[in-house]
KOLPA-204546 format. One record per residue: residue in three letters; y, z, x of N, C-alpha, C in turn. Coordinates in pm, whole numbers, plus 50000, padded with zeros to 5 digits. Example, Ala and Ser with C-alpha at 12.3 -4.5 7.8 and 13.67 -1.06 7.14 Angstrom:
! KOLPA-204546
("ALA", (49431, 50780, 51319), (49550, 50780, 51230), (49670, 50780, 51320))
("SER", (49775, 50708, 51285), (49894, 50714, 51367), (50003, 50787, 51290))
//
This chain:
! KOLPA-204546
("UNK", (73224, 68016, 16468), (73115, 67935, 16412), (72980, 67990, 16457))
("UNK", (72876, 68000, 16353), (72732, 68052, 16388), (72651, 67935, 16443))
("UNK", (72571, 67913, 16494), (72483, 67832, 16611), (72375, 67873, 16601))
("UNK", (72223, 67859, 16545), (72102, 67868, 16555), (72016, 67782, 16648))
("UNK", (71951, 67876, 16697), (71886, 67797, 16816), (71715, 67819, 16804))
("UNK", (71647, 67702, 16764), (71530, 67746, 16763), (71442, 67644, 16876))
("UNK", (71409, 67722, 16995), (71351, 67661, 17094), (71303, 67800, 17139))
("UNK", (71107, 67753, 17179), (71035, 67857, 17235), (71061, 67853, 17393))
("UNK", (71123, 67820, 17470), (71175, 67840, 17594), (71314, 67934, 17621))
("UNK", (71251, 68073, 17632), (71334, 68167, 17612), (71455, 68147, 17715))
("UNK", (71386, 68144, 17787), (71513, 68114, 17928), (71609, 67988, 17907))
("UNK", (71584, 67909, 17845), (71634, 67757, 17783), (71760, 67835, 17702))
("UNK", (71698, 67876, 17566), (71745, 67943, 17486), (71869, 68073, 17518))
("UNK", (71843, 68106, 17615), (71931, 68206, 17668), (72021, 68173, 17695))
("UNK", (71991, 68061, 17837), (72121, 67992, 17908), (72255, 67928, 17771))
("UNK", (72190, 67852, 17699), (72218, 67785, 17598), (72332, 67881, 17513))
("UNK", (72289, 68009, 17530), (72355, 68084, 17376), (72464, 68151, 17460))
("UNK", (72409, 68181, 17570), (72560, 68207, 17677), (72672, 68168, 17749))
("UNK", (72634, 68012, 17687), (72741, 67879, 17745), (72828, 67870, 17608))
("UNK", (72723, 67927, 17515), (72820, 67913, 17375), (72921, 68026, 17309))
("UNK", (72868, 68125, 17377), (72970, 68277, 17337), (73049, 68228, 17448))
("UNK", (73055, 68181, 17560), (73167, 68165, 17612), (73271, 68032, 17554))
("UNK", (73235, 68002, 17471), (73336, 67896, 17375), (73358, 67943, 17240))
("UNK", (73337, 68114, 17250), (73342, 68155, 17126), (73290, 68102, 16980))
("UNK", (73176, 68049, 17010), (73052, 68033, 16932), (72970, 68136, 16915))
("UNK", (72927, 68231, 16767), (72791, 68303, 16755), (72659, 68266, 16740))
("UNK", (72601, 68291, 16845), (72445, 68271, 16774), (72319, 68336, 16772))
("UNK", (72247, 68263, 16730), (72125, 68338, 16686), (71968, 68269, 16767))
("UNK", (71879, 68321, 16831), (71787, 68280, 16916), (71686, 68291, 16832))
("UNK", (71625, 68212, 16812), (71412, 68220, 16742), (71337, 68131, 16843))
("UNK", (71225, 68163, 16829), (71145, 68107, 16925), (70982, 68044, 16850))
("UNK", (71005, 68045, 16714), (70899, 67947, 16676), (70962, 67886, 16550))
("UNK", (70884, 67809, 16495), (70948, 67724, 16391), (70934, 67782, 16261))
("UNK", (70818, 67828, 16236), (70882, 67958, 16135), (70955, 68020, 16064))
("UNK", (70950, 68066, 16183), (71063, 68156, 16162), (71201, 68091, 16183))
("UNK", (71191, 68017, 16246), (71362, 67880, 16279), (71366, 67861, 16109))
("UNK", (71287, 67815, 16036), (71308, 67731, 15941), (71340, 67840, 15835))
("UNK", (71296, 67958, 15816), (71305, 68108, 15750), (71502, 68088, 15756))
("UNK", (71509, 68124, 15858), (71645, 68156, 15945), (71733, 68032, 15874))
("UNK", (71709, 67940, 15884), (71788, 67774, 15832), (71820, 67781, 15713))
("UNK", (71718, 67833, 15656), (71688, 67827, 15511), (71825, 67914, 15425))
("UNK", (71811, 68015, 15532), (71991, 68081, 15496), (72100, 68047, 15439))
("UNK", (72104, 67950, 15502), (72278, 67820, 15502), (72370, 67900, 15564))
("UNK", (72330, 67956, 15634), (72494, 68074, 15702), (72528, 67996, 15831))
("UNK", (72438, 67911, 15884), (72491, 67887, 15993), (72553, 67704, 16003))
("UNK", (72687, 67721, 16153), (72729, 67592, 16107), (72673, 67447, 16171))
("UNK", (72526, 67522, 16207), (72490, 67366, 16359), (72315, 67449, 16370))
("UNK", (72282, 67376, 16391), (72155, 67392, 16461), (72067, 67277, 16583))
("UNK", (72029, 67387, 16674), (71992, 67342, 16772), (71825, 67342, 16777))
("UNK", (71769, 67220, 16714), (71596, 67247, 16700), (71554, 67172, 16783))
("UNK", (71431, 67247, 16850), (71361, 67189, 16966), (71211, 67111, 16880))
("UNK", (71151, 66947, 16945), (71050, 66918, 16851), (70932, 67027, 16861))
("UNK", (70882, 67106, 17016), (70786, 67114, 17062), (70814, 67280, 17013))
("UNK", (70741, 67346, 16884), (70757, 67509, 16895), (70624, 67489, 16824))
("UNK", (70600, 67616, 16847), (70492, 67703, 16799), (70485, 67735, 16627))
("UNK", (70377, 67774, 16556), (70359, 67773, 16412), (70416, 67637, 16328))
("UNK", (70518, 67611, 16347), (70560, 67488, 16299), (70607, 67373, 16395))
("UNK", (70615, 67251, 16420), (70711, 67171, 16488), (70823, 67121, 16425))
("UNK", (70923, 67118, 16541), (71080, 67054, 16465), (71063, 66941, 16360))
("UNK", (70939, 66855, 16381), (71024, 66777, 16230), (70927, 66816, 16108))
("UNK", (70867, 66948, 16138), (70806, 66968, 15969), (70926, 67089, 15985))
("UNK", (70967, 67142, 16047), (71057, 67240, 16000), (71197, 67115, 15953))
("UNK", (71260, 67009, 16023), (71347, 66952, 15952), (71323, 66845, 15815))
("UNK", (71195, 66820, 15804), (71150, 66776, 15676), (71175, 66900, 15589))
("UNK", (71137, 66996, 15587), (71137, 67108, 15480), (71283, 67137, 15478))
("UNK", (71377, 67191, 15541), (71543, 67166, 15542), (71561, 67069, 15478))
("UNK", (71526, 66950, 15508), (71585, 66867, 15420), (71558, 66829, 15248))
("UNK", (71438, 66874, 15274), (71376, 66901, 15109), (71424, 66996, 15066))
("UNK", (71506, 67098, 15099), (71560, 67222, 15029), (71707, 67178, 15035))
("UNK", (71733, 67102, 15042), (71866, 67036, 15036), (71991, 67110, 15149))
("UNK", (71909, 67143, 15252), (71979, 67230, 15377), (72101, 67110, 15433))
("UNK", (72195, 67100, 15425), (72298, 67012, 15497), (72356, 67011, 15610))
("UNK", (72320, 67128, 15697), (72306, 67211, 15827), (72342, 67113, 15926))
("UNK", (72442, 67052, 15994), (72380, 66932, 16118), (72337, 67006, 16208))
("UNK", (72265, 66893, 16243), (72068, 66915, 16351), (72131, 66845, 16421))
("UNK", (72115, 66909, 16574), (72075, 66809, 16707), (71946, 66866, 16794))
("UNK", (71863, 66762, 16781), (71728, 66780, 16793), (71699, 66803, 16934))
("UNK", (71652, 66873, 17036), (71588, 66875, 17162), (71431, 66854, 17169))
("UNK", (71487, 66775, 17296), (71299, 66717, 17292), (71310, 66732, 17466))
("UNK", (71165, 66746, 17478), (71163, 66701, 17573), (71055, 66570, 17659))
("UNK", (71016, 66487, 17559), (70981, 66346, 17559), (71109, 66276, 17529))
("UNK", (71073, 66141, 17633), (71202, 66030, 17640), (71166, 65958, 17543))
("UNK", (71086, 65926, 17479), (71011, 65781, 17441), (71063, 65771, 17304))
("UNK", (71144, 65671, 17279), (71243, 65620, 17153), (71152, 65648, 17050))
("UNK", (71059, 65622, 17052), (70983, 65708, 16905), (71008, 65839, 16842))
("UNK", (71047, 65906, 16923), (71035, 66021, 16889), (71199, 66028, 16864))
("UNK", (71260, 65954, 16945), (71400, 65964, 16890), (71453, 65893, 16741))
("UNK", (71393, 65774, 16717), (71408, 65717, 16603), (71372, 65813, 16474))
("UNK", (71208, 65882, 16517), (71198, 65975, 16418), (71269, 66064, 16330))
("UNK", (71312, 66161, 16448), (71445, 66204, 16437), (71574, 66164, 16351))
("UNK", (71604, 66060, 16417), (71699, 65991, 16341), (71716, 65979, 16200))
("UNK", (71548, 65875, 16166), (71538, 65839, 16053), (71528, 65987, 15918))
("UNK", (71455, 66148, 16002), (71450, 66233, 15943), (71616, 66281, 15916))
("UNK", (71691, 66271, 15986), (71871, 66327, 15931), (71897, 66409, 16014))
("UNK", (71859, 66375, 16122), (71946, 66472, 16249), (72050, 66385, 16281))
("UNK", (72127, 66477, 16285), (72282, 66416, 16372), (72286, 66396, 16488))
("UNK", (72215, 66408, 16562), (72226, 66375, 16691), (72077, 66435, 16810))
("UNK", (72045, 66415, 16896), (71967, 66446, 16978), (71979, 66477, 17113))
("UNK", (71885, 66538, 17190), (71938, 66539, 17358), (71792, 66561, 17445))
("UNK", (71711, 66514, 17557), (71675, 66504, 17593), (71671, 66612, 17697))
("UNK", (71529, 66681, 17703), (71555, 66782, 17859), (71523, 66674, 17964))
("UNK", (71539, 66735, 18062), (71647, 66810, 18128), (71758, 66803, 18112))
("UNK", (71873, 66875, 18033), (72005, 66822, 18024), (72088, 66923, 18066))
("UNK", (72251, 66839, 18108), (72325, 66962, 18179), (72400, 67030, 18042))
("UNK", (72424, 67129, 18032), (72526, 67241, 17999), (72629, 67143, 17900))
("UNK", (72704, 67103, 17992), (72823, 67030, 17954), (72813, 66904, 17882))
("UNK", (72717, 66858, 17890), (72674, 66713, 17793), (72632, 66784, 17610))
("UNK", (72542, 66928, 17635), (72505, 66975, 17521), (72623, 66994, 17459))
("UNK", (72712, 67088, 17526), (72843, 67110, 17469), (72978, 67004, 17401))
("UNK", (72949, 66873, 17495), (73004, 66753, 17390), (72944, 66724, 17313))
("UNK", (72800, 66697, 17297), (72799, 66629, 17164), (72750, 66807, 17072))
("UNK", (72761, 66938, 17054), (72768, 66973, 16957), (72908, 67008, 16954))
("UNK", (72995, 66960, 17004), (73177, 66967, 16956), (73206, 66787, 16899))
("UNK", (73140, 66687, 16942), (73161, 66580, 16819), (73042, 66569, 16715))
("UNK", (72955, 66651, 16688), (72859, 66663, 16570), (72963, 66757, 16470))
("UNK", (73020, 66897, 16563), (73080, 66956, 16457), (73220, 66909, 16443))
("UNK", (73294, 66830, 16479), (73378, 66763, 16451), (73380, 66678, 16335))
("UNK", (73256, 66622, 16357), (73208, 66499, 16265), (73175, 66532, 16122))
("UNK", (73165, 66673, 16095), (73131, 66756, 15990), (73227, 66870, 15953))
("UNK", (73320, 66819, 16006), (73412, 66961, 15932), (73554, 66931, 15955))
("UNK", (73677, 66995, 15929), (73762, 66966, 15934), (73825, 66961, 16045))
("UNK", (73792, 66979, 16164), (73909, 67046, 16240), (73912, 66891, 16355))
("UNK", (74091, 66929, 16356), (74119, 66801, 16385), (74164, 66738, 16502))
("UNK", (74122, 66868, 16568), (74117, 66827, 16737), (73957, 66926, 16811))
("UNK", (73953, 66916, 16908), (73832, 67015, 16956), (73827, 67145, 16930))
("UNK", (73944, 67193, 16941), (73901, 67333, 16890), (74037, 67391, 16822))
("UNK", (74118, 67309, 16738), (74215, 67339, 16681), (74224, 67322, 16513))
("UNK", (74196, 67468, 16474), (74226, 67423, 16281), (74349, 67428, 16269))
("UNK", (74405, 67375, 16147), (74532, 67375, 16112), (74527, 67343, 15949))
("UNK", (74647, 67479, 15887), (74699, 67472, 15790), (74843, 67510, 15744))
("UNK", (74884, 67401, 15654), (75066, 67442, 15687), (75107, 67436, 15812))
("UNK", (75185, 67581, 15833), (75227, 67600, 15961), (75158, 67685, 16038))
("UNK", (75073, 67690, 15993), (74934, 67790, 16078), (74827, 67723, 16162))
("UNK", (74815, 67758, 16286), (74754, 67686, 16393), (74649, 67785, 16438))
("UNK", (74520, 67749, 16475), (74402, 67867, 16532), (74358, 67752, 16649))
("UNK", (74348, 67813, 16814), (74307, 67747, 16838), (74200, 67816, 16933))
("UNK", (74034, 67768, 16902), (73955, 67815, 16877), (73863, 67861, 17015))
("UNK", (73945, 67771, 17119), (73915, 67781, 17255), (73971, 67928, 17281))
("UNK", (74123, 67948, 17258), (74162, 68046, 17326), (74184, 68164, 17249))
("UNK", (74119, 68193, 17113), (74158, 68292, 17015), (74317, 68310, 16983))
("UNK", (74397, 68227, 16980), (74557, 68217, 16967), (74579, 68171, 16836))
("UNK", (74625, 68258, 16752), (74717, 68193, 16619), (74847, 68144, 16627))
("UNK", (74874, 68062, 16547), (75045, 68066, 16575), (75086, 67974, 16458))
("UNK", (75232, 68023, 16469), (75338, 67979, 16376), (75475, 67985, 16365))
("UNK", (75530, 67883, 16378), (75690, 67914, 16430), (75740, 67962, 16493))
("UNK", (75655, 67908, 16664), (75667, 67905, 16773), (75624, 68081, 16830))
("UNK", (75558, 68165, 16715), (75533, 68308, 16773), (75352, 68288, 16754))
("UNK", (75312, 68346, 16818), (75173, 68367, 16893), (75108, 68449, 16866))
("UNK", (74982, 68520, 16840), (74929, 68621, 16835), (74750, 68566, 16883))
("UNK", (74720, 68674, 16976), (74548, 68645, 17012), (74486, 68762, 16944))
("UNK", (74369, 68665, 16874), (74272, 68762, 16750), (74094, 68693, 16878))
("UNK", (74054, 68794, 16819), (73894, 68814, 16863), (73782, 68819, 16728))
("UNK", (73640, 68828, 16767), (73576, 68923, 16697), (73545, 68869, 16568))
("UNK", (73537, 68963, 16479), (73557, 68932, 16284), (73639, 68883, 16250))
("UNK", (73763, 68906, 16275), (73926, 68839, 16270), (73875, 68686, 16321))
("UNK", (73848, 68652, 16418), (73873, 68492, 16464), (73762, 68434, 16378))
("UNK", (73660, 68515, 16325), (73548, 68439, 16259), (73595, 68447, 16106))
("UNK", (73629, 68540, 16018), (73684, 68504, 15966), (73802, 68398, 15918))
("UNK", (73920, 68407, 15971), (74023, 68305, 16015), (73917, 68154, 16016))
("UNK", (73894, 68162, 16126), (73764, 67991, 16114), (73775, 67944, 15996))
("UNK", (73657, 68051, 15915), (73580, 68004, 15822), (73728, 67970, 15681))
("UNK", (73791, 68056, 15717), (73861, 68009, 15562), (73934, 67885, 15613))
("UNK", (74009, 67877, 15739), (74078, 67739, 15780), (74034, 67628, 15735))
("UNK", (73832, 67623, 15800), (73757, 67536, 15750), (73720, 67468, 15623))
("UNK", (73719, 67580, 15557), (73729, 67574, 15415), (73857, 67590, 15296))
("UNK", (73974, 67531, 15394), (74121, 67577, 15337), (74127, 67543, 15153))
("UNK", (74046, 67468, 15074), (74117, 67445, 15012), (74004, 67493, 14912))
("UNK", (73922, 67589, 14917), (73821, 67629, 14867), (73770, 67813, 14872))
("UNK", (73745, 67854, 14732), (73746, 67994, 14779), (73580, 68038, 14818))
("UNK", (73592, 68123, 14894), (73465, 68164, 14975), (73473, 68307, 14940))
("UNK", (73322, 68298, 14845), (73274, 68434, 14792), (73300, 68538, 14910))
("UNK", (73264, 68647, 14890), (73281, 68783, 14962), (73107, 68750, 15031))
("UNK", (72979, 68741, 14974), (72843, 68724, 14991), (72872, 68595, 15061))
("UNK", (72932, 68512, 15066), (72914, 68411, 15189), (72980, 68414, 15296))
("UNK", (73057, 68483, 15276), (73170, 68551, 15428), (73079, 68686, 15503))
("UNK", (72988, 68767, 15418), (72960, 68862, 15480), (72838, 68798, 15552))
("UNK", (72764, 68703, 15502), (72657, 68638, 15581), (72668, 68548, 15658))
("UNK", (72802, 68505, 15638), (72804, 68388, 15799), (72927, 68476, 15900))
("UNK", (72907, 68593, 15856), (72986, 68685, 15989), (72920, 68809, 16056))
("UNK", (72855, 68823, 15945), (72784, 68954, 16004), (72632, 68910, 15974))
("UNK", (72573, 68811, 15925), (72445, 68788, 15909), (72366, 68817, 15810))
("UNK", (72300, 68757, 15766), (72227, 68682, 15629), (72150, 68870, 15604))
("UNK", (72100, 68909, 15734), (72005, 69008, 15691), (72096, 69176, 15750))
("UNK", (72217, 69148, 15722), (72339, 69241, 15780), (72334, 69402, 15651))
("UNK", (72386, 69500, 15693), (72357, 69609, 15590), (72535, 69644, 15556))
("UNK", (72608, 69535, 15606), (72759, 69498, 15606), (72803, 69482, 15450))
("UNK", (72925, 69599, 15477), (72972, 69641, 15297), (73048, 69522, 15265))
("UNK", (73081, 69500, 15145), (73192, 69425, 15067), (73308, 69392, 15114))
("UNK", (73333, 69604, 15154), (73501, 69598, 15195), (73496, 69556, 15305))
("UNK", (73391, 69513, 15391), (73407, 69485, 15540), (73546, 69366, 15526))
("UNK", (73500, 69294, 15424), (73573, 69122, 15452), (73764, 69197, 15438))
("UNK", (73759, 69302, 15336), (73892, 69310, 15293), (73969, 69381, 15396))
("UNK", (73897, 69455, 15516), (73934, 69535, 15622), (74010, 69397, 15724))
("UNK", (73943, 69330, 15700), (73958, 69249, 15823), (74049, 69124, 15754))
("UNK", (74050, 69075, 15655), (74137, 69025, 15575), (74283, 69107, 15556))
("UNK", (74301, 69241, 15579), (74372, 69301, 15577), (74481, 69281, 15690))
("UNK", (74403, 69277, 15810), (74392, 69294, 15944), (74500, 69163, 15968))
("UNK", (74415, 69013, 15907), (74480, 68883, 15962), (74639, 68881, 15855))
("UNK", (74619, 68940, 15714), (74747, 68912, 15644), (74830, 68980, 15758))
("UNK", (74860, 69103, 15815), (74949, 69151, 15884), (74991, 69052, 15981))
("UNK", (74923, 69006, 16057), (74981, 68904, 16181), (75000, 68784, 16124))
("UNK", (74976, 68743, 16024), (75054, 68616, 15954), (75186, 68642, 15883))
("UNK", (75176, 68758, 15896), (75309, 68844, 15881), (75440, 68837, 15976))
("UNK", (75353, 68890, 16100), (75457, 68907, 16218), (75469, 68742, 16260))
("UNK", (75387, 68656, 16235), (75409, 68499, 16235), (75489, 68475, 16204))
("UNK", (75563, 68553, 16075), (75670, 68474, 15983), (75593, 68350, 15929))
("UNK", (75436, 68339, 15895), (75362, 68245, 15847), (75390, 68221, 15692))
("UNK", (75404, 68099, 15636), (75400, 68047, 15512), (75246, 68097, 15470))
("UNK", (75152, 68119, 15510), (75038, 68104, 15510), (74979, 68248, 15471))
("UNK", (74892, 68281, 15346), (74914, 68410, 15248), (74722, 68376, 15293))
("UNK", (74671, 68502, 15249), (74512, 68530, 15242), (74502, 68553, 15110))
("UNK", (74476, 68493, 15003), (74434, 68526, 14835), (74317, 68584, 14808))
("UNK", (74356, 68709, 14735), (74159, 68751, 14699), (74201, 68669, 14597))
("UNK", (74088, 68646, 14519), (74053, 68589, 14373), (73986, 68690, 14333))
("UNK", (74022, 68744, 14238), (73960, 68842, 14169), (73817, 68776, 14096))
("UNK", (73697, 68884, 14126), (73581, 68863, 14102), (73524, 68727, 14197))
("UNK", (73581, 68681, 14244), (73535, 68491, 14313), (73530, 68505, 14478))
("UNK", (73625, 68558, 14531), (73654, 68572, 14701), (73787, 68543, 14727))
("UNK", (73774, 68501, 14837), (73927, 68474, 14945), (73938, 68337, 14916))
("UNK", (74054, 68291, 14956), (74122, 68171, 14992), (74240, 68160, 15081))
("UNK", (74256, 68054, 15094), (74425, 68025, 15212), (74500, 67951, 15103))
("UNK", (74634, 68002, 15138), (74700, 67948, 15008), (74867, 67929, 15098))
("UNK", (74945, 67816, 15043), (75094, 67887, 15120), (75166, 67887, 15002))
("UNK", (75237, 67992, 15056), (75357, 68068, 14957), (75460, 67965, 14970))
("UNK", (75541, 67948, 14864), (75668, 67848, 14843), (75751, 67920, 14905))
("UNK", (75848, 67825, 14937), (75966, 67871, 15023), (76090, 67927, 14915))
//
């Protein structure tokens, strides 16, 4: 999953994006609103982390304009004023949730695992599931009929995204931008290399569970009849 982080406290921002590659989260750092809202405007990513207090723009004219562009992105807003005004604001603008500095590590990390819970399919903390196909997202482990395989990288981000989206096909142009990035010089065949890659170990799975191109449309997850 991609993670945008737009807070001008670089060191904030740092700590933040390195608590999240270690939960195998990707993300992306900006440091004014701007350019945050440039970046949003994408739709590649699956969460955003906006701070109120940035530079060129502030968080809620950058989440007013998201929301006028019909951005569906969930927002959890960082502030660093306590005063319920500013939280209601928030609120009433369509953030999913908020957090107050000074905050620890581990509080950020629950509520953006029940924001993205709350918005997507997956039906434990870090476990998708389709058929007999299991990803679980903590430990890069696939599995299926009791055999195992650990994927990394493009493979686990891929995998994600179609799990997430099991019952829906996902162009080739929206897989190459929420994996390799909106402004990436990443070919076509990238997706089919690596699509290539996961059919084989759903293979050695003995998985019901097939990778479909759609000709001209993209990928899908599909299971094969018995």
């Amino acid at each position: 999953m991609k993670i945008l982080i737009i807070e001008d406290e670089y060191s904030l921002a740092d700590a933040i994006a390195e608590t999240l590659k270690k939960e195998n989260y990707t993300t992306k750092i900006v440091t004014n609103g701007e350019e945050g809202e440039d970046e949003a405007l994408t739709g590649i990513y699956d969460l955003i982390l906006l701070d109120v207090m940035l530079p060129k723009k502030d968080g809620f004219e950058v989440l007013r304009n998201l929301k006028n562009e019909k951005i569906n992105t969930p927002i959890i807003m960082i502030t660093a004023k306590s005063e319920m005004s500013d939280k209601l604001k928030g609120l009433e603008n369509g953030i999913d949730d908020y957090i107050t500095k000074p905050f620890h590590m581990r509080e950020l990390m629950a509520r953006i695992k029940i924001v993205l819970r709350r918005n997507s399919n997956i039906e434990d903390n870090n476990i998708l599931e389709y058929s007999d196909l299991k990803l679980d997202l903590s430990t890069g482990k696939m599995s299926s009929n009791g055999n195992e395989i650990s994927i990394n990288g493009k493979e686990l981000e891929l995998l994600e995204i179609l799990l997430l989206n099991k019952n829906q096909i996902i162009s080739k142009e929206a897989l190459i931008n929420k994996i390799w990035g909106y402004d990436s010089n990443a070919e076509y065949n990238y997706v089919e290399v690596y699509a290539s890659f996961l059919r084989k170990k759903l293979k050695l799975l003995k998985s019901k569970v097939k990778i479909k191109a759609v000709r001209g449309l993209g990928y899908k997850l599909e299971e094969e009849d018995d």
